[in-house]
Steps between C-alpha positions, in 0.01 A plus 500: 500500500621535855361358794324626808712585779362303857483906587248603215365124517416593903416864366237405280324261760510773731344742234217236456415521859393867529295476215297194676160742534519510166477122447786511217764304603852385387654195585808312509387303143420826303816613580672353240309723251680803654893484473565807311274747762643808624387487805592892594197533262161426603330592206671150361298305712151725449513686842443911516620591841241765676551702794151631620576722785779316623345152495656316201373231273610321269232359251521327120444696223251261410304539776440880452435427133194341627351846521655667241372847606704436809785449385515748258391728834813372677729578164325888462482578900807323614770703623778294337819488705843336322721455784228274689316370181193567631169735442395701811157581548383717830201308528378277743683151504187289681246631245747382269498122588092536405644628168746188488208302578272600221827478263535134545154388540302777328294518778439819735478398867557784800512408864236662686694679723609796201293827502324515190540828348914439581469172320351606180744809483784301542358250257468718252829620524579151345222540241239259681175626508370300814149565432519286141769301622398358892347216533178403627648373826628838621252769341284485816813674719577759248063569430538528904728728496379737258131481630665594798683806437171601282288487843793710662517751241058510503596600886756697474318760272163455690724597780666789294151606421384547851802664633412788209134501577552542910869530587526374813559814780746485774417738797827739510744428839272757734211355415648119551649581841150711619321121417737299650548689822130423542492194445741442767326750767155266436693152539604618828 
């Protein structure tokens, strides 16, 4: 069995490294276990290769296997392109780290700071359904949200409702230029 090259040896270590979120790590020792890899192929080492909107990752099979219906998402939706071994996805790439996140820890967390309805349309894009899936933690922002946009819409079509009722009537130009010239003649 051939060895390791220093080359591969150094590629392999530098592989490990951006794949550190994922806590998965491979290190000099384990390295023995690998000296027939093609390295050309990530699919030896368990790494699918995803370009979502031009942000790329690079994440282990095993990781997406954690939610099966993910993965099998990523497989069915996944524009898959040879030349760059990759699956595209026009999707949003920060959205996608929450779906990273849930992957590996089966947990669904979302920062605060994502408009709700966006959030669970993207999210379900990946097959999440956030309302089943959130936890406790960050219901409250997305409840927000939608309570919000329910008051809005309440006002909007009270709103609607009144401009049918009594449309609001704008004097035509002669009659706006008759009021304002007298206003001016009393201030002075």
């Amino acid at each position: 069995m051939p060895s390791l090259s220093d080359l591969q040896r150094q590629q392999l270590i530098e592989l490990s490294k951006t794949d550190f979120e994922n806590l998965h790590f491979i290190d000099e020792n384990s390295l023995e276990c690998a000296e027939s890899l093609d390295l050309d192929n990530l699919d030896v080492l368990g790494l699918i290769r995803l370009n979502i909107s031009g942000t790329r990752f690079e994440v282990l099979r095993a990781t997406l296997l954690n939610q099966r219906y993910i993965y099998d998402k990523l497989l069915h939706d996944g524009i898959y392109r040879a030349a760059q071994q990759e699956y595209y996805f026009d999707r949003d790439p920060a959205i996608f780290k929450i779906v990273l996140w849930y992957c590996r820890y089966g947990e669904l967390h979302v920062p605060h700071h994502y408009c709700g309805p966006l959030l669970e349309r993207e999210l379900a894009l990946w097959g999440i359904q956030s309302v089943i899936e959130i936890q406790n933690c960050c219901v409250s922002h997305l409840m927000d949200t939608k309570s919000r946009l329910v008051s809005l819409k309440k006002f909007e079509n009270f709103f609607k409702e009144e401009m049918e009722s009594e449309p609001l009537l704008l004097p035509n130009s002669v009659e706006l230029e008759e009021h304002l010239s007298k206003d001016l003649s009393k201030a002075h």
